[in-house]
CHARMM internal coordinates of N, CA and C (Angstrom, degrees):
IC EDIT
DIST 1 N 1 CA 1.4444
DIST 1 CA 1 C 1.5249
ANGL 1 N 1 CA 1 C 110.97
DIST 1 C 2 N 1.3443
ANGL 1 CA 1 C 2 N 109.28
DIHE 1 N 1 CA 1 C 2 N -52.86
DIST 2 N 2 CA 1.5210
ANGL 1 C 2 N 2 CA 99.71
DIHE 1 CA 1 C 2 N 2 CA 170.29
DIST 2 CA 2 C 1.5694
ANGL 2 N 2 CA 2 C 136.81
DIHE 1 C 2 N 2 CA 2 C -55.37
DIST 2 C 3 N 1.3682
ANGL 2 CA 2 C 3 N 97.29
DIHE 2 N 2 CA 2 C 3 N -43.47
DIST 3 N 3 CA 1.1647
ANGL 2 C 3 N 3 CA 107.74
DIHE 2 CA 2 C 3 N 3 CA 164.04
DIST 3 CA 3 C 2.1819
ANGL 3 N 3 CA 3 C 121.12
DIHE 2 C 3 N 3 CA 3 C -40.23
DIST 3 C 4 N 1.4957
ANGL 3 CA 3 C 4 N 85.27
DIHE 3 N 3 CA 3 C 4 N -69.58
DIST 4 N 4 CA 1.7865
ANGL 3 C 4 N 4 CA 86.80
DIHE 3 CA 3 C 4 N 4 CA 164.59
DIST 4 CA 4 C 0.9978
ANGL 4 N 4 CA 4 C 115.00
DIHE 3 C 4 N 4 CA 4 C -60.03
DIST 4 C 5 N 1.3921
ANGL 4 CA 4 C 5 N 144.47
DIHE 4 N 4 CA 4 C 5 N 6.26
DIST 5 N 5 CA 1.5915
ANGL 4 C 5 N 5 CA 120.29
DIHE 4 CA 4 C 5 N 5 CA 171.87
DIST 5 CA 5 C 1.4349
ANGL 5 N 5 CA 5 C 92.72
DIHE 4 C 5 N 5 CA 5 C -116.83
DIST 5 C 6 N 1.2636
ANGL 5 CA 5 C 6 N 122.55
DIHE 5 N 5 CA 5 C 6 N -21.36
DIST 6 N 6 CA 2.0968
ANGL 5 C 6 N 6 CA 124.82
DIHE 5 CA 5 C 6 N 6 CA 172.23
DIST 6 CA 6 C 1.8273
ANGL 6 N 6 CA 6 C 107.65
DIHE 5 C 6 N 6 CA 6 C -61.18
DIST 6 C 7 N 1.6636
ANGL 6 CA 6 C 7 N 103.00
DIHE 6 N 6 CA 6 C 7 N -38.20
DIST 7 N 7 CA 1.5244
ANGL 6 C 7 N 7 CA 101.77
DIHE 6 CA 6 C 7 N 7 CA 157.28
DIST 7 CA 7 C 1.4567
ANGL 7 N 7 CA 7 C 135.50
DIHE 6 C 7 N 7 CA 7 C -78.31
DIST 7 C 8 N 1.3801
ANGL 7 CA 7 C 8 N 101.41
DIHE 7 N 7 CA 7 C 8 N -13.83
DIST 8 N 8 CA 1.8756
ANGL 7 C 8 N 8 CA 88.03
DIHE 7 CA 7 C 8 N 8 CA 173.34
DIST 8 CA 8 C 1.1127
ANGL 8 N 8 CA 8 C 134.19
DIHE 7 C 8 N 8 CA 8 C -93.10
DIST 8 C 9 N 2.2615
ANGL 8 CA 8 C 9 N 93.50
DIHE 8 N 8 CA 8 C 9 N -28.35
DIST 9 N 9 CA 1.5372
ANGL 8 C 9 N 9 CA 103.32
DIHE 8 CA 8 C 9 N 9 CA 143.86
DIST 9 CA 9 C 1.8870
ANGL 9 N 9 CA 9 C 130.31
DIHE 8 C 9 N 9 CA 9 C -21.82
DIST 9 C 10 N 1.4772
ANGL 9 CA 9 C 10 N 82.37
DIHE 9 N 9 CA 9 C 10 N -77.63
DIST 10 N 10 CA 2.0189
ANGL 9 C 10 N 10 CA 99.23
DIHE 9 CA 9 C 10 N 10 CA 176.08
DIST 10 CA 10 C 1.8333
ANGL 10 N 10 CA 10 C 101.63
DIHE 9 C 10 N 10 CA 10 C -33.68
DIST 10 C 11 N 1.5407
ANGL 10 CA 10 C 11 N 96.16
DIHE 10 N 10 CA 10 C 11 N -78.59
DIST 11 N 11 CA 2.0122
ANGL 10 C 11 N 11 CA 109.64
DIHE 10 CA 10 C 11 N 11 CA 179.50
DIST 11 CA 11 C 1.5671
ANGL 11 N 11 CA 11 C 86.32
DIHE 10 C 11 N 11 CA 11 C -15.65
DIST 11 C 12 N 1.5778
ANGL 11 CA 11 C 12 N 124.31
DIHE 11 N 11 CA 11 C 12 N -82.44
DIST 12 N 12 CA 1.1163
ANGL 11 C 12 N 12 CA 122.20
DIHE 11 CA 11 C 12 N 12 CA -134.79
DIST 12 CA 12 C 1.7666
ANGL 12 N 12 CA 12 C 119.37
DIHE 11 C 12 N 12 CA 12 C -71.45
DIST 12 C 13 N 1.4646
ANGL 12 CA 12 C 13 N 85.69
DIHE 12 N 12 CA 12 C 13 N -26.81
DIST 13 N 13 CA 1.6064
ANGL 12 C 13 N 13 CA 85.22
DIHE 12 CA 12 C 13 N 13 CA 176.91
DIST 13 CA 13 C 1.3087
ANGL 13 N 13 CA 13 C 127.51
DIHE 12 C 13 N 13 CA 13 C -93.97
DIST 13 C 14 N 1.4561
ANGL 13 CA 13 C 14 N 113.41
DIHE 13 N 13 CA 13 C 14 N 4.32
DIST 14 N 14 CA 1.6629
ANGL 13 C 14 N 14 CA 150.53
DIHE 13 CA 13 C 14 N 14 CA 138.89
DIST 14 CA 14 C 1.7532
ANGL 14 N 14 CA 14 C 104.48
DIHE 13 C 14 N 14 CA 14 C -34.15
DIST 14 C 15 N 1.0535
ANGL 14 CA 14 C 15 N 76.19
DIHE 14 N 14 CA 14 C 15 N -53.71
DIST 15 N 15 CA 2.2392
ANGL 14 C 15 N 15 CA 101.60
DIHE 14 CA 14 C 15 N 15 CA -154.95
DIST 15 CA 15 C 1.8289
ANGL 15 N 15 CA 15 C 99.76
DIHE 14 C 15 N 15 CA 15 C -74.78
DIST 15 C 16 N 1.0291
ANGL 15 CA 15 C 16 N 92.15
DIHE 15 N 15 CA 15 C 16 N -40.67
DIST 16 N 16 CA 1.6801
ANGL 15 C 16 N 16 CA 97.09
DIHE 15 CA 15 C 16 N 16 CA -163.53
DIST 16 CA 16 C 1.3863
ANGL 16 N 16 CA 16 C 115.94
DIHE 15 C 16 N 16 CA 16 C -67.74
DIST 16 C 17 N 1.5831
ANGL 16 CA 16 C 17 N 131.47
DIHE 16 N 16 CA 16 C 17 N -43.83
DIST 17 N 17 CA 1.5119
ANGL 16 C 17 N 17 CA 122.28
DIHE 16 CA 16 C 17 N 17 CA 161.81
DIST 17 CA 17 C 1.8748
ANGL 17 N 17 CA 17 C 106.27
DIHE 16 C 17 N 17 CA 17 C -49.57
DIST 17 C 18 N 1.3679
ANGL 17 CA 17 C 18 N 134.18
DIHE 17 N 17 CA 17 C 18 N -16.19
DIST 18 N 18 CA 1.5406
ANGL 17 C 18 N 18 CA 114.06
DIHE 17 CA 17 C 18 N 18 CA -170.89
DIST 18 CA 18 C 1.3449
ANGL 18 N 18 CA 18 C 88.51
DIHE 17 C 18 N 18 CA 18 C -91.34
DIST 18 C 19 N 1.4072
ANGL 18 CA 18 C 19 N 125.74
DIHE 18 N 18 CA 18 C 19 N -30.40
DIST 19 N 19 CA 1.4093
ANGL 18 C 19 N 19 CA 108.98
DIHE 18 CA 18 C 19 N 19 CA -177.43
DIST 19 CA 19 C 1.6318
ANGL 19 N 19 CA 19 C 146.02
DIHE 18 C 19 N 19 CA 19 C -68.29
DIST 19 C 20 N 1.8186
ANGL 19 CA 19 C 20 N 87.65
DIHE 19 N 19 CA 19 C 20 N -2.12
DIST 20 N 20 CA 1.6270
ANGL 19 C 20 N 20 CA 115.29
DIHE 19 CA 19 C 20 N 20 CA -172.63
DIST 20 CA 20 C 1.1126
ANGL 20 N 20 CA 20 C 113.87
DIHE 19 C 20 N 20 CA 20 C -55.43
DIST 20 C 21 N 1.8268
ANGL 20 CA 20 C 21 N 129.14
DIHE 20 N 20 CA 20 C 21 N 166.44
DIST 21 N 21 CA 1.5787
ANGL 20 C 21 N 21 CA 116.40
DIHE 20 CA 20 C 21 N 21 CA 168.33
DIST 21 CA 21 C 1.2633
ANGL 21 N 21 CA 21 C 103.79
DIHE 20 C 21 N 21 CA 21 C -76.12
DIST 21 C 22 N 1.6101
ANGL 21 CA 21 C 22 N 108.70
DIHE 21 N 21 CA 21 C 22 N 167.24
DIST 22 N 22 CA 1.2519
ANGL 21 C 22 N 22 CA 138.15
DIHE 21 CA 21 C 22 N 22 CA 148.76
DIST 22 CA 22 C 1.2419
ANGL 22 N 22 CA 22 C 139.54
DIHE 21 C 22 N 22 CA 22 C -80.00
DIST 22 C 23 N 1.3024
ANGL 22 CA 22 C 23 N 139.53
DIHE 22 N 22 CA 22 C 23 N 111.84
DIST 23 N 23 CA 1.6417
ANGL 22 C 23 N 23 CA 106.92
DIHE 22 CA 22 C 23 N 23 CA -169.26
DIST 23 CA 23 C 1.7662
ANGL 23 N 23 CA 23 C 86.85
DIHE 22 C 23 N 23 CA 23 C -130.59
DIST 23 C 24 N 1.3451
ANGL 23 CA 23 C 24 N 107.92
DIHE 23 N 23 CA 23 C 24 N 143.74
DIST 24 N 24 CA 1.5096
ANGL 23 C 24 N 24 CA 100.32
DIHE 23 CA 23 C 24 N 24 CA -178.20
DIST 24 CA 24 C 1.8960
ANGL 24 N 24 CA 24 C 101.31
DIHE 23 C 24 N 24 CA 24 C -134.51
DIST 24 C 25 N 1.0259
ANGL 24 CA 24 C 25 N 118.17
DIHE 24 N 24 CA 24 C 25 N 131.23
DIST 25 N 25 CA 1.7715
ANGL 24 C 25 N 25 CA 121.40
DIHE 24 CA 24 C 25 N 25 CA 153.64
DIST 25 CA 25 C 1.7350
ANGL 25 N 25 CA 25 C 118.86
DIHE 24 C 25 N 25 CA 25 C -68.88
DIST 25 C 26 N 1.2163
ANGL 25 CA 25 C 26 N 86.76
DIHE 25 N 25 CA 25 C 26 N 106.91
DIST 26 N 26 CA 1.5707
ANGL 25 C 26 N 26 CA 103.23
DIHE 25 CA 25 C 26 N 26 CA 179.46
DIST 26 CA 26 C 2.1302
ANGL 26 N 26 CA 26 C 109.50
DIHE 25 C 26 N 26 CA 26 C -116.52
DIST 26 C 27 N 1.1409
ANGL 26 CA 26 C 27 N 91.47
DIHE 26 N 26 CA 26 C 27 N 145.37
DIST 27 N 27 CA 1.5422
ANGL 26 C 27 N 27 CA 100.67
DIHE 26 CA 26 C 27 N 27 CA -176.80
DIST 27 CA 27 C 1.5757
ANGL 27 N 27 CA 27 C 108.07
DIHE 26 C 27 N 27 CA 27 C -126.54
DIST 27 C 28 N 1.6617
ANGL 27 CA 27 C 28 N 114.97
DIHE 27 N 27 CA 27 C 28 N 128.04
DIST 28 N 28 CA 1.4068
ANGL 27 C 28 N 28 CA 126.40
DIHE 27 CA 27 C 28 N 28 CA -173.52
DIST 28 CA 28 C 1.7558
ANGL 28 N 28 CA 28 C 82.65
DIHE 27 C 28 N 28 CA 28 C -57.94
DIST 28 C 29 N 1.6628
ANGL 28 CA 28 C 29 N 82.70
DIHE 28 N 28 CA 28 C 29 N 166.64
DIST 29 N 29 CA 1.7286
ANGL 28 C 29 N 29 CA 85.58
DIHE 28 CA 28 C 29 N 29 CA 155.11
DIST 29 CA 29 C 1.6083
ANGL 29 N 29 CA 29 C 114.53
DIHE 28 C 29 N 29 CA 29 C -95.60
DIST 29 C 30 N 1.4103
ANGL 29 CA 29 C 30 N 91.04
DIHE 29 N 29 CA 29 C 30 N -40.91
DIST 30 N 30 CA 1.6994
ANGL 29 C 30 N 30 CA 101.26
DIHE 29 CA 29 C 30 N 30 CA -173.29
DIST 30 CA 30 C 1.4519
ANGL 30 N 30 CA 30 C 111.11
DIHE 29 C 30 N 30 CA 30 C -43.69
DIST 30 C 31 N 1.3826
ANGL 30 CA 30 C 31 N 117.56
DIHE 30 N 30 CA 30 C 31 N -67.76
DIST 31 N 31 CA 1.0467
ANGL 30 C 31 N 31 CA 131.63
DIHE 30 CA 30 C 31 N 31 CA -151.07
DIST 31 CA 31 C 1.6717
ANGL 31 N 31 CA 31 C 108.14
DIHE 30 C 31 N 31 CA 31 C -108.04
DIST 31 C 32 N 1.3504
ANGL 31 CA 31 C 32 N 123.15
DIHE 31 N 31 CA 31 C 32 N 1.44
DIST 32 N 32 CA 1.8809
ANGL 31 C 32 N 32 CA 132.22
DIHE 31 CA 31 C 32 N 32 CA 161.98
DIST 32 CA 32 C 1.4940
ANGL 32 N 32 CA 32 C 83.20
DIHE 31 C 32 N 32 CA 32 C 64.65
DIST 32 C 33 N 1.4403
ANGL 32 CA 32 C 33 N 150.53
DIHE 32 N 32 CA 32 C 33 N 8.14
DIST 33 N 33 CA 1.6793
ANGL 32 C 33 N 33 CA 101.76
DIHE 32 CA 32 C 33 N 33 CA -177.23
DIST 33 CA 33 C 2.0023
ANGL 33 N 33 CA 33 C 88.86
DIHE 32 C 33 N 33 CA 33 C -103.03
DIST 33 C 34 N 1.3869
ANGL 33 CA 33 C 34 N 92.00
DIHE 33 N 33 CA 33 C 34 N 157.73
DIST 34 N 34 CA 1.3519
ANGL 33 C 34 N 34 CA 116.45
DIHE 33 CA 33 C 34 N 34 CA 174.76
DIST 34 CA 34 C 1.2975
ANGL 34 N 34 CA 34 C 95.29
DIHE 33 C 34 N 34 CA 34 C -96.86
DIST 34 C 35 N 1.6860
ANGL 34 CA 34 C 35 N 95.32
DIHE 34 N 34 CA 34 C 35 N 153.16
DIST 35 N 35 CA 1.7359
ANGL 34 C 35 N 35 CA 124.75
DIHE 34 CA 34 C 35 N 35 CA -177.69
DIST 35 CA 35 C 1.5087
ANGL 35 N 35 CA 35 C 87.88
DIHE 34 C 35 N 35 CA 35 C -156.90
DIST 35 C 36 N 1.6919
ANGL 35 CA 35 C 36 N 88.92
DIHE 35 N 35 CA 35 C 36 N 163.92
DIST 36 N 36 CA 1.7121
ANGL 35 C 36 N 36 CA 107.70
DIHE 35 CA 35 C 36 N 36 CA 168.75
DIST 36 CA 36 C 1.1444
ANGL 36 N 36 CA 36 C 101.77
DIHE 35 C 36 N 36 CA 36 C -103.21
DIST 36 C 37 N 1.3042
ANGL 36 CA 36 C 37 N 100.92
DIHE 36 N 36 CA 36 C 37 N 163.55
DIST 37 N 37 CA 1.8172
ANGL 36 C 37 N 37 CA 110.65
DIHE 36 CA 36 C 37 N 37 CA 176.99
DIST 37 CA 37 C 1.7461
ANGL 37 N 37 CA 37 C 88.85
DIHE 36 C 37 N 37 CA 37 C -162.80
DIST 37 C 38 N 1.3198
ANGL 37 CA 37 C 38 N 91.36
DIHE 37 N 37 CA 37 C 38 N 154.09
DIST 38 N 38 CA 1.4995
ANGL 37 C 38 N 38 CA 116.97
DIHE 37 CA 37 C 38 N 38 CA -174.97
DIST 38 CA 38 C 1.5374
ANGL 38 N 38 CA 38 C 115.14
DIHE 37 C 38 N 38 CA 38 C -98.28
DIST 38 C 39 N 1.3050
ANGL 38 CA 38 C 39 N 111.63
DIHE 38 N 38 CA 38 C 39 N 16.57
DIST 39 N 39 CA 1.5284
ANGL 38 C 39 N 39 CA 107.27
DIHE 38 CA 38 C 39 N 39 CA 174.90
DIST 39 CA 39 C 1.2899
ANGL 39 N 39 CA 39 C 103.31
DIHE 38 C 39 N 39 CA 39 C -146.98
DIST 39 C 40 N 1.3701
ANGL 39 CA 39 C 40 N 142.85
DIHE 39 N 39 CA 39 C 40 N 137.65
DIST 40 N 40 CA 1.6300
ANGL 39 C 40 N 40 CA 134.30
DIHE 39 CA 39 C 40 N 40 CA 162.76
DIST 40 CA 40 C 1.4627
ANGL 40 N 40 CA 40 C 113.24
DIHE 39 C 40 N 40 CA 40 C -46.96
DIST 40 C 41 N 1.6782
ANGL 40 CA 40 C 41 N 105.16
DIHE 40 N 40 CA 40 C 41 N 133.12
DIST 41 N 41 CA 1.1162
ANGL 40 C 41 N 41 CA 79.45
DIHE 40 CA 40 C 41 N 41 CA -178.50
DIST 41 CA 41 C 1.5901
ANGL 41 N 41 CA 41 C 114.25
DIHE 40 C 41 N 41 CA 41 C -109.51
DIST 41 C 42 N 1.5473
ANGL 41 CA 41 C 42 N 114.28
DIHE 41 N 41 CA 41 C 42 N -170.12
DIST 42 N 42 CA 1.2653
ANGL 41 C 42 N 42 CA 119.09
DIHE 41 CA 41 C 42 N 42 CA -137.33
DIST 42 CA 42 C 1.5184
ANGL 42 N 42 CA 42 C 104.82
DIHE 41 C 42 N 42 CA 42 C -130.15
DIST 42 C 43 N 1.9483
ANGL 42 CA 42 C 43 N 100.32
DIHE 42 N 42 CA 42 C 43 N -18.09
DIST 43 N 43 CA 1.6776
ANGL 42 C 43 N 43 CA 96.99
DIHE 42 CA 42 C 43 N 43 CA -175.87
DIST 43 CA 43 C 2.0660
ANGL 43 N 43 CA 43 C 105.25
DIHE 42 C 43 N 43 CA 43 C -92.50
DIST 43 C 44 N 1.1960
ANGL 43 CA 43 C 44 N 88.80
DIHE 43 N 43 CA 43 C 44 N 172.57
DIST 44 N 44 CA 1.9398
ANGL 43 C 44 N 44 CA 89.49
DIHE 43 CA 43 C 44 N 44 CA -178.09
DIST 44 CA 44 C 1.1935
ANGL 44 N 44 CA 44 C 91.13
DIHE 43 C 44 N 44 CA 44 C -70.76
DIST 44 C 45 N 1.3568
ANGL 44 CA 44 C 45 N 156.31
DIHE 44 N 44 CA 44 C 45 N -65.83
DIST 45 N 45 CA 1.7856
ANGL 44 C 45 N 45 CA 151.80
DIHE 44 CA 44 C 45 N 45 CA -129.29
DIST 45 CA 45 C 1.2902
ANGL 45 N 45 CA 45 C 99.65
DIHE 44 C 45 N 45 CA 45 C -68.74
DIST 45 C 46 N 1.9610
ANGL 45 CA 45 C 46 N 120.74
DIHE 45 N 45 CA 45 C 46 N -37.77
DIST 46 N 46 CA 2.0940
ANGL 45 C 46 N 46 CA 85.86
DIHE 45 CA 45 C 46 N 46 CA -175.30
DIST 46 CA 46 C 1.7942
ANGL 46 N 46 CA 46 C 76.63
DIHE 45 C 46 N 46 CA 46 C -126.76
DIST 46 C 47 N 1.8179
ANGL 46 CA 46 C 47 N 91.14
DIHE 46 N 46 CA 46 C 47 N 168.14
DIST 47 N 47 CA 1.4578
ANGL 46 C 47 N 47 CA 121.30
DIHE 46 CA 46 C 47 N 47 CA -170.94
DIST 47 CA 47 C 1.2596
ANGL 47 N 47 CA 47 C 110.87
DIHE 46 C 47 N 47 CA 47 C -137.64
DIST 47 C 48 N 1.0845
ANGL 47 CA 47 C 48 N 116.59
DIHE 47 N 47 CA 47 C 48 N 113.18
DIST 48 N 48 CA 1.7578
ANGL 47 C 48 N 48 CA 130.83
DIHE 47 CA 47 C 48 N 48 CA 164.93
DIST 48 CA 48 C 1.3155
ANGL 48 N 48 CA 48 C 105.83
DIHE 47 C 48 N 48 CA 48 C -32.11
DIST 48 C 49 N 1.4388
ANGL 48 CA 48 C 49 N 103.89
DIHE 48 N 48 CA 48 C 49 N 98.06
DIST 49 N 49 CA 2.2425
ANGL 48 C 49 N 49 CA 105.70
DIHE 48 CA 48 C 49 N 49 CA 169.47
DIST 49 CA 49 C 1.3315
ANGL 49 N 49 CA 49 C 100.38
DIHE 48 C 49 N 49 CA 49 C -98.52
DIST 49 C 50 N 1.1148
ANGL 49 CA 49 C 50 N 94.43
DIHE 49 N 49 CA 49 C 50 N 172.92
DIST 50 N 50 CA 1.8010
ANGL 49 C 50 N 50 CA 121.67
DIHE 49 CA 49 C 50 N 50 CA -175.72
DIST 50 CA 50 C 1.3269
ANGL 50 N 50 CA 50 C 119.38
DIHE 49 C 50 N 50 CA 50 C 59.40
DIST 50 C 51 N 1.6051
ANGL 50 CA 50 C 51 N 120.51
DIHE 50 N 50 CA 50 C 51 N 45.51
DIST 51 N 51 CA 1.3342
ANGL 50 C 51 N 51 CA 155.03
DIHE 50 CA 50 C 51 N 51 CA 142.92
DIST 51 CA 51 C 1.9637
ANGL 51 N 51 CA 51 C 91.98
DIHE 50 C 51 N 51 CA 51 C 113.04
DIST 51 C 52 N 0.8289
ANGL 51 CA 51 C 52 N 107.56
DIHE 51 N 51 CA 51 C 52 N -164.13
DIST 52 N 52 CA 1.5786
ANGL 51 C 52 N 52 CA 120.75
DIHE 51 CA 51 C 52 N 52 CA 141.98
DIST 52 CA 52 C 1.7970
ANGL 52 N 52 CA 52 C 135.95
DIHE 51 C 52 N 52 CA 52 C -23.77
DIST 52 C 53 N 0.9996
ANGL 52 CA 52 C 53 N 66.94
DIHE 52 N 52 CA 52 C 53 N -28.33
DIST 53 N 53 CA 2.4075
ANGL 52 C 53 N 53 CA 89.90
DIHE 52 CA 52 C 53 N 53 CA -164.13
DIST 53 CA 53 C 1.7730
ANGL 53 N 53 CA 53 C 84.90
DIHE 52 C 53 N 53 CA 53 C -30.15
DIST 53 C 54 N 1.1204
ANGL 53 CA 53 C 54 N 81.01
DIHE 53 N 53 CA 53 C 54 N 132.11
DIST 54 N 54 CA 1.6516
ANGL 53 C 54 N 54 CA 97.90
DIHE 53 CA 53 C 54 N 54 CA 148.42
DIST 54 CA 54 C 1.2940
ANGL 54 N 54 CA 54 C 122.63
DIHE 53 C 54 N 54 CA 54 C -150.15
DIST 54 C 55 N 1.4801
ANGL 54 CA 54 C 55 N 105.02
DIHE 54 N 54 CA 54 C 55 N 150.82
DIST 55 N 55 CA 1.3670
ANGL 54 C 55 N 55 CA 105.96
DIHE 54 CA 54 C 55 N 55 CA -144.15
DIST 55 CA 55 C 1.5356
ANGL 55 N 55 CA 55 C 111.52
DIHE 54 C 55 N 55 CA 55 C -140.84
DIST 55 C 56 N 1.6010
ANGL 55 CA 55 C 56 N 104.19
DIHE 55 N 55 CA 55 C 56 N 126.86
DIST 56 N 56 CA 1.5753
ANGL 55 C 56 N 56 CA 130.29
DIHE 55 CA 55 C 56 N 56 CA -151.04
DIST 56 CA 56 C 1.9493
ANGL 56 N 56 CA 56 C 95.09
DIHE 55 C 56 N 56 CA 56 C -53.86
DIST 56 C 57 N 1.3015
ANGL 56 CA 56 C 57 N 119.47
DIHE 56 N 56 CA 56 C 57 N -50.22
DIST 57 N 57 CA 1.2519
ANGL 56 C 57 N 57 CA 119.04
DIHE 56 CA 56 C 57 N 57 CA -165.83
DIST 57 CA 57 C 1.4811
ANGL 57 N 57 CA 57 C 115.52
DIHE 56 C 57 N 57 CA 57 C -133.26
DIST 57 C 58 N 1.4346
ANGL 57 CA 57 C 58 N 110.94
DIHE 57 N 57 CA 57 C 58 N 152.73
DIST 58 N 58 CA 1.6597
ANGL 57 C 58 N 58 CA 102.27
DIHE 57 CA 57 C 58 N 58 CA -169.92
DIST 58 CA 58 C 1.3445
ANGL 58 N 58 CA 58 C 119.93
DIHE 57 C 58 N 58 CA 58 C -68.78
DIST 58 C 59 N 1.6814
ANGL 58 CA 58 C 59 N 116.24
DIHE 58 N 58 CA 58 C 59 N -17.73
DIST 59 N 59 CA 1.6732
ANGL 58 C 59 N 59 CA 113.89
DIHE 58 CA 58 C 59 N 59 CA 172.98
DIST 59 CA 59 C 1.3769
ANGL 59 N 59 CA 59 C 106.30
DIHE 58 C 59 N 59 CA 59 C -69.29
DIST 59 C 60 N 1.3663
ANGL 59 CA 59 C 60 N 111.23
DIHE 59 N 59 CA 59 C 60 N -45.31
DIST 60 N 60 CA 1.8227
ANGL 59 C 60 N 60 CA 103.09
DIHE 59 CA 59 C 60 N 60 CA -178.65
DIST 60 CA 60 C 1.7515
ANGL 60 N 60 CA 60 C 104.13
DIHE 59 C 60 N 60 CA 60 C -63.44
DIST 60 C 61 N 0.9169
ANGL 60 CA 60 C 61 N 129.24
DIHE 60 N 60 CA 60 C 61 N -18.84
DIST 61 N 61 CA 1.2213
ANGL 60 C 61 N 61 CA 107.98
DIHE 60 CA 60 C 61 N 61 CA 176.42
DIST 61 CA 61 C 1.6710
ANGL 61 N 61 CA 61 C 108.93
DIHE 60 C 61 N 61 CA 61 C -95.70
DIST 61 C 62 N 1.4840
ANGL 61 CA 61 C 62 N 108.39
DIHE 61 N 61 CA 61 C 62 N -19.38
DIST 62 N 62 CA 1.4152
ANGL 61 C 62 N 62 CA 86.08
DIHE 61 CA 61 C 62 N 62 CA 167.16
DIST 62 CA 62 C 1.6097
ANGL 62 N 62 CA 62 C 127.27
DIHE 61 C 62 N 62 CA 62 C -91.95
DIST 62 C 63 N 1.7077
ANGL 62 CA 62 C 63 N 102.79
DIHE 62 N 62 CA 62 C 63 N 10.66
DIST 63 N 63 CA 1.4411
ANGL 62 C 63 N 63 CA 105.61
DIHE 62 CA 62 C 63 N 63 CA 173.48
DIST 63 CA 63 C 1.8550
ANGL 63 N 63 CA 63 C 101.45
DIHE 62 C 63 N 63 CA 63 C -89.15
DIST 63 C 64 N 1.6649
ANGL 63 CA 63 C 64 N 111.46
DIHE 63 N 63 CA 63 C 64 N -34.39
DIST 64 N 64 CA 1.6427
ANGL 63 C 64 N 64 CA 114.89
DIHE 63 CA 63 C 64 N 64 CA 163.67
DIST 64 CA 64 C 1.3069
ANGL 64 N 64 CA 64 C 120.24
DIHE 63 C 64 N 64 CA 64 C -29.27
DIST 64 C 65 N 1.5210
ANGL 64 CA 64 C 65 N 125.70
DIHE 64 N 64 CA 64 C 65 N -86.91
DIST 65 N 65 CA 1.4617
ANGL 64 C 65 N 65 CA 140.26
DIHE 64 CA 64 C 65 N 65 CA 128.75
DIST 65 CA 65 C 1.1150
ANGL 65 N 65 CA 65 C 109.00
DIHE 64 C 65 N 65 CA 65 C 40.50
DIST 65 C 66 N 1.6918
ANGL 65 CA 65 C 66 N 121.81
DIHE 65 N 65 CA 65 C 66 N -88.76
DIST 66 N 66 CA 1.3467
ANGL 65 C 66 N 66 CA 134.37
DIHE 65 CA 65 C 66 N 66 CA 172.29
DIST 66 CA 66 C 1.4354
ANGL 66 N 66 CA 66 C 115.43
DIHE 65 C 66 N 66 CA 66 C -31.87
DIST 66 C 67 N 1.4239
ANGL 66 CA 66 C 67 N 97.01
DIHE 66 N 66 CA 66 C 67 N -62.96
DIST 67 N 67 CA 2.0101
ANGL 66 C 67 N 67 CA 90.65
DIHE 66 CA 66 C 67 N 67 CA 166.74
DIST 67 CA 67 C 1.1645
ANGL 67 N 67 CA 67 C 153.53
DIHE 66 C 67 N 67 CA 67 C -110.52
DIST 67 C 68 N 1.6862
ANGL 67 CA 67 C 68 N 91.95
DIHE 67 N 67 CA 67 C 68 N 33.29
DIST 68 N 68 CA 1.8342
ANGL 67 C 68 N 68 CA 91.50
DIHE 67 CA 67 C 68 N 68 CA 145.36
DIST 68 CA 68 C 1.1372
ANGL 68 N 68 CA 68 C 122.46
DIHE 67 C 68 N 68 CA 68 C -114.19
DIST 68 C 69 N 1.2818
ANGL 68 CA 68 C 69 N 97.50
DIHE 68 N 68 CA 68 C 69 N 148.00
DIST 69 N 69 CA 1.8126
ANGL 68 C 69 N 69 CA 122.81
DIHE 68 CA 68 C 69 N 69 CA -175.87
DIST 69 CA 69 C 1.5044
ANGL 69 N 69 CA 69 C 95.80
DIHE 68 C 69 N 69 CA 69 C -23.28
DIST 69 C 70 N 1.1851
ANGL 69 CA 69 C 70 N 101.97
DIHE 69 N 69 CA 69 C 70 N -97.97
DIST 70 N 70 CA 1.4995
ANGL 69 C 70 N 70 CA 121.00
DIHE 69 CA 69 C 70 N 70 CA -157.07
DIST 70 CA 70 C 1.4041
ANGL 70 N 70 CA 70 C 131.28
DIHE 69 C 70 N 70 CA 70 C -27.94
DIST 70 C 71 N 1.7756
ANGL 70 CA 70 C 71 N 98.91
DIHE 70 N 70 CA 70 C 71 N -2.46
DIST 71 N 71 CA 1.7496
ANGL 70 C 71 N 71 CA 124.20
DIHE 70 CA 70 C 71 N 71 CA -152.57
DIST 71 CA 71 C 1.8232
ANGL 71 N 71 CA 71 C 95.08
DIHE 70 C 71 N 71 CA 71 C -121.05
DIST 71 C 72 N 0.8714
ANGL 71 CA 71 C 72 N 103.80
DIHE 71 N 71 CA 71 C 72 N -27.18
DIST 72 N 72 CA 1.6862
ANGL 71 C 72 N 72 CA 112.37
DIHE 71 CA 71 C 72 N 72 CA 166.02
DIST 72 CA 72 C 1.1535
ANGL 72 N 72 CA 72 C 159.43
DIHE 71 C 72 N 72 CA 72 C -24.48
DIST 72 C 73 N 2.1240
ANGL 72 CA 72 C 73 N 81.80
DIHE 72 N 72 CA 72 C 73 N -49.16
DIST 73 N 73 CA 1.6142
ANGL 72 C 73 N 73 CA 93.40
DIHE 72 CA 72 C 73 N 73 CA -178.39
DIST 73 CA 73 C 1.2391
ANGL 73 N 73 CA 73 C 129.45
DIHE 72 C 73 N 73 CA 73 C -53.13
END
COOR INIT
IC SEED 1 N 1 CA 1 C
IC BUILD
């Protein structure tokens, strides 16, 4: 018995970093201003700047934000 609950422990704390938020900087095309959003997105008009980054919480991404270029104007 211990044993199975010493493994679901492990499973779970395995499991729990995939379950974290997302927060990503995306920029319209139309209109250049950047926003965060909590999901990648999926339509052609905005594009994830400042590489890939993804980012655990929405202040770190709104301290991200600040330094990339493209988010500036």
């Amino acid at each position: 018995m211990k044993k199975m609950l010493a493994g679901a422990v492990l499973l779970a704390a395995a499991a729990t970093p995939a379950l974290s938020a997302e927060f990503f900087i995306v920029q319209d095309s139309a209109t250049k201003k950047c926003t965060i959003v909590d999901k990648r997105p999926t339509v052609t008009t905005t594009t994830v700047v400042g590489g890939d980054r993804v980012y655990t919480t929405r202040e770190e991404a709104t301290a991200g934000m600040k330094t990339v270029k493209v988010c500036q104007n």
